[in-house]
C-alpha angles and dihedrals in degrees: 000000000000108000116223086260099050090062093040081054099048085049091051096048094050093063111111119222118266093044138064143186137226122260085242086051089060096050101041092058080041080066106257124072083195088061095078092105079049093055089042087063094033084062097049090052093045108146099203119028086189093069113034112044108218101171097066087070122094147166126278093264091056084249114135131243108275073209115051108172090219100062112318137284093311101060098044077060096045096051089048091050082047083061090041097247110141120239109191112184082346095307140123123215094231089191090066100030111022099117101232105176116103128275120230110232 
């Protein structure tokens, strides 16, 4: 059987570059809008950052994580500006880059 992670971890690694997904998105496809603060603690324990693009996962409001697992604020910016998506005062425009096609789960 498939843990909550695991398919926290199947949504995050479908995200194409250039585009991300809130916390409460996440969530939301993993079966439960009320699981953001879940996938929040699923990401900082990511196994394989590789694989599963992390970084590529924000707040509600588009801003990064002041604590990216992976080496702080500025290199979750740095990796989404690596994939051309624009972070203004930490923040991502979701109109332009929220990822709204469906996951296959």
């Amino acid at each position: 059987m498939e843990s909550v992670f695991d398919r926290i971890y199947n949504i995050v690694s479908q995200i194409p570059k250039g585009k991300v997904l809130t916390y409460g998105d996440v969530a939301k496809r993993a079966g439960n809008k009320r699981w953001a603060r879940v996938v929040g603690y699923a990401l900082h324990q990511n196994p394989d950052q590789s694989k599963i693009p992390c970084h590529r996962v924000v707040n509600r409001e588009g801003r990064v994580a002041q604590a990216f697992v992976f080496g702080g604020e500025n290199e979750q910016i740095k990796l989404l500006l690596s994939e051309g998506v624009e972070v203004v005062n930490s923040k991502v425009d979701l109109e332009k880059y929220r990822w709204k096609e469906d996951i296959l789960l």
